[in-house]
BANUTI-375701 format. One record per residue: x, y, z of N, C-alpha, C in turn. Coordinates in steps of 0.2 Angstrom, whole numbers, plus 5000, padded with zeros to 4 digits. Example, Ala and Ser with C-alpha at 12.3 -4.5 7.8 and 13.67 -1.06 7.14 Angstrom:
% BANUTI-375701
506649725039506249785039506649845039
506449895035506849955036506450005039
% end
This chain:
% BANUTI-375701
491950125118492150115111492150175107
492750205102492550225098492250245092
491850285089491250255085491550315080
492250295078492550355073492950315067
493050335062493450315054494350335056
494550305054495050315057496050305051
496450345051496850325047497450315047
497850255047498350215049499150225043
499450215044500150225040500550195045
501150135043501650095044502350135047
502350185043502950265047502750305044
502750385047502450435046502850465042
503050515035503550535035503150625033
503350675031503250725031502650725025
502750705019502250705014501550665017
501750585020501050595023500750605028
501150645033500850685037500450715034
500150775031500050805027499550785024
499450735021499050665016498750675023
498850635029498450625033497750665035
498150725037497850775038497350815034
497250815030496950825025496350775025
496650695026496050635027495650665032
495950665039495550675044495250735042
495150805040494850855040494250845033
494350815030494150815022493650725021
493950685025493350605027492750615029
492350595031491850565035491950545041
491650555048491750555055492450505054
493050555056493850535056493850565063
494250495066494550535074495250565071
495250585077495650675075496450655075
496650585077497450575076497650515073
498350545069498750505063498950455067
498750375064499050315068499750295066
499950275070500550255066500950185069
501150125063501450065066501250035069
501449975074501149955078501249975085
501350045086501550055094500850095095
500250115090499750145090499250075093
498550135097498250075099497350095094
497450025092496550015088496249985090
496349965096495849915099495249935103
495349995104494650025106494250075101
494350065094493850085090493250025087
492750035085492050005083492349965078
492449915078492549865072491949885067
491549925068491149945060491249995056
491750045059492050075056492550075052
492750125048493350125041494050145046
494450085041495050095042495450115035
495550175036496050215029496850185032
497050145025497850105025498250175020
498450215023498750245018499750245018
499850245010500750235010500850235002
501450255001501550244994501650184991
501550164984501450104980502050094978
502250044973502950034971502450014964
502950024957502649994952502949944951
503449904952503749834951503549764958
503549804963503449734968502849754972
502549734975501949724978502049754985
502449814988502649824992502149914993
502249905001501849975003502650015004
502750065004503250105005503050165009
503550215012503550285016504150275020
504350325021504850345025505550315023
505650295019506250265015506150215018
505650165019505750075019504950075016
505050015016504549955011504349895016
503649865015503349825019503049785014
503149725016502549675011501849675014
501349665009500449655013500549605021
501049545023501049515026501349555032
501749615034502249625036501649705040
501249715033500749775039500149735040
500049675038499449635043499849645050
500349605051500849585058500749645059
501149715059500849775061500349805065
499649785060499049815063498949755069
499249705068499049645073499149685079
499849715080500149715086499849805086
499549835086499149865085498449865088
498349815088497649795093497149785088
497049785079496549785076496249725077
495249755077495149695081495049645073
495149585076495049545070494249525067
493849555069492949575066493049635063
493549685062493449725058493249735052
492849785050492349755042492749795036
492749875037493049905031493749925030
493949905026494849925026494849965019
495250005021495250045012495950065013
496350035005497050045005497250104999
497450175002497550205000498350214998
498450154994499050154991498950144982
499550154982499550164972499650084970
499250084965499350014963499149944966
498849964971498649914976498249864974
497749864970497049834966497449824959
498149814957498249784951499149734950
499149704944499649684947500149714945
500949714946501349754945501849734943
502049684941502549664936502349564937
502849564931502849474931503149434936
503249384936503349344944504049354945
504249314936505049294935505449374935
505249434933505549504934505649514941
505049514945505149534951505549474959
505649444954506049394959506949404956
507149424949507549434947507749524952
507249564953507349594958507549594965
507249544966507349524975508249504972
508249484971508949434971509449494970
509449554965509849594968509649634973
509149634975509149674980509649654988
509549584986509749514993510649544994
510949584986511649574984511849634987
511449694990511549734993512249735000
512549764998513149755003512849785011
512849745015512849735023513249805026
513649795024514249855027514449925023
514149975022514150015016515050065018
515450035022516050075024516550025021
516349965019516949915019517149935010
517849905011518249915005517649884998
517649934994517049924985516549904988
516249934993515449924994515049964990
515250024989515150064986515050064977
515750044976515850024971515249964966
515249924973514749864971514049894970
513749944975513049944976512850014971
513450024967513150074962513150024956
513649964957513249924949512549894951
512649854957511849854959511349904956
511449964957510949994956510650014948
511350014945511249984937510849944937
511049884937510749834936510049814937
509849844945509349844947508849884942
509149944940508650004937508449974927
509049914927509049914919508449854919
508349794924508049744925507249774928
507049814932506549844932506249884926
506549924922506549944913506049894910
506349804910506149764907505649724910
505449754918504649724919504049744916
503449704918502849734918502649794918
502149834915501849884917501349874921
501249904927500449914930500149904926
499449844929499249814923498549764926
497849744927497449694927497749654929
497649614933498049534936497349484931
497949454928497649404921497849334921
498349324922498749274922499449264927
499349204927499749154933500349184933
500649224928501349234928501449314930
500849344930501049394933500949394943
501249454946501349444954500549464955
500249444961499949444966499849514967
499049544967499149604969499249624978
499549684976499649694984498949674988
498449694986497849694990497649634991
497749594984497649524986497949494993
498749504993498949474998498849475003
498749575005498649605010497749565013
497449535007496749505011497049425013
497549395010497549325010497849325018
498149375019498549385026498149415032
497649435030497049445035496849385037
496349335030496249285033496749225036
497249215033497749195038497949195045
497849255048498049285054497049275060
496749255056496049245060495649305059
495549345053495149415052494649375048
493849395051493349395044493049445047
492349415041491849455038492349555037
492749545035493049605031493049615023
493049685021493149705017493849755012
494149735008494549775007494449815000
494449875002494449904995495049934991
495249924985495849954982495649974976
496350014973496050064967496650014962
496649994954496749984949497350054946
497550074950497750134948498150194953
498550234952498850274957498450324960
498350304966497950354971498150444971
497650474971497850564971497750574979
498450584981498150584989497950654989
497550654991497350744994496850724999
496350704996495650685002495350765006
495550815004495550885008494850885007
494450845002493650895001493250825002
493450765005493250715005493050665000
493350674995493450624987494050604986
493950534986494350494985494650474977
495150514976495250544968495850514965
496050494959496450454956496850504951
497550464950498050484945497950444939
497550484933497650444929497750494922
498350514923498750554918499150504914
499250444915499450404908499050364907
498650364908498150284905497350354900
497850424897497150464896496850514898
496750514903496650544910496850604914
496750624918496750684922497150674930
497450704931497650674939496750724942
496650694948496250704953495450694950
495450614946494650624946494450564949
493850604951493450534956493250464956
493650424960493550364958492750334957
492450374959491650354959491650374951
492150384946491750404939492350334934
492350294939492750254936493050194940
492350164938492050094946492550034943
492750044936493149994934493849964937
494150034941494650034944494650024951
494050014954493849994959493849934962
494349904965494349824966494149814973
493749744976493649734980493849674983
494049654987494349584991493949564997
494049494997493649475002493749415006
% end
C-alpha cells in the first residue's frame, strides 16, 4: 500500500502540468506522479491519505474545467471510481476555483445550459458558424446577467460544486470522507507548500494563505 499524498486532475493540460508539479515538490509526503482521469490507478494508495482534486473553476456553473472541456462534480466522481479510489477514502481537497461557493442563480444558469444544448453538432455545415457566433453573444450577454460568486444562501442560487461533488460521493457508496474547498479563487502555485488564495477583488492580495482566512474555508461531509 502506498502510504503517500497524492494529486489527481480529469485531463492534464500544459498550465496544470506545471501546477502539479509544484504540488508534488512544494506538499507534504506527495508521491512523485501526476494522476490523470480515470486510466490512472488509485487503488493501491492508503485511504488515509490526501487526495489533491486539482482543475480550473468556472464562475457561472458548477463545472471543473482543463484542457478545453468541463466536467460536472458527478462526471469526476464516475472518473475517480474507474480510477480505483477506494471508497473509505478520508481527505479530499479540491483545488478548484469557487468550488466552496455558489456561482450563479439556478434560473441564469439553466438559461445557459439551453444555449449551450443549441450549439451546432456539425460546425462545416451551411450557417453553423454563423449560428454559433450569435450563440456566443448571447451566451456572453446572459452570463453578464448572472450571479457573482457568492456564499450559497438561498434555494435560488446553484449548488456548490463541492456540495455536489460530496452528494455524489455519497451516492456512489463513499464514507467517512472529508472534503475540503475554498469560498474563493485558488492561487495555484503550491511551490513552497501553502495553499494560497486569489483575493484581488473581494480586497485583497493574490497568494495569501488560506489559513489567514478560515472564513473561506468550506468543508463537506
Amino acid at each position: 500500500m502506498i502510504q503517500k499524498n497524492v494529486i489527481w486532475c480529469p485531463s492534464i493540460d500544459v498550465e496544470i502540468r506545471q501546477q502539479m508539479d509544484n504540488a508534488i515538490r512544494g506538499l507534504p509526503n506527495m508521491h512523485g506522479s501526476r494522476m490523470e482521469g480515470a486510466g490512472c490507478d488509485l487503488s493501491d494508495f492508503d485511504p488515509k491519505g490526501t487526495l489533491y482534486i486539482i482543475a480550473h473553476g468556472h464562475t457561472r456553473m458548477p463545472l471543473a474545467t482543463c484542457n478545453n472541456r468541463q466536467w460536472q462534480a458527478r462526471e469526476l466522481v464516475q472518473m475517480l471510481i474507474g480510477a480505483g479510489l477506494p471508497r473509505d477514502w478520508r481527505e479530499i481537497v479540491l483545488f478548484i476555483c469557487h468550488a466552496g461557493e455558489s456561482v450563479n442563480s439556478k434560473s441564469n444558469a439553466q438559461k445557459l445550459l439551453d444555449l449551450r444544448a443549441k450549439k451546432p453538432t456539425d460546425m462545416h455545415a451551411r450557417g453553423a458558424q454563423r449560428k454559433l457566433d450569435s450563440l456566443a453573444k448571447s451566451y456572453q450577454s446572459t452570463q453578464a446577467k448572472g450571479l457573482q460568486p457568492a456564499p450559497f444562501t438561498s434555494e435560488k442560487q446553484l449548488l456548490p460544486f463541492a456540495a455536489e461533488f460530496t452528494q455524489a460521493l455519497k451516492t456512489n457508496g463513499f464514507t467517512h470522507f472529508r472534503v475540503t474547498s475554498y469560498a474563493a479563487p485558488v492561487a495555484q502555485s503550491f511551490g513552497d507548500g501553502v495553499i494560497r488564495l486569489a483575493l484581488q477583488q473581494r480586497g485583497g492580495q493574490w497568494g495569501e494563505p488560506a489559513s489567514r482566512h478560515p472564513h473561506l474555508i468550506k468543508i463537506w461531509r
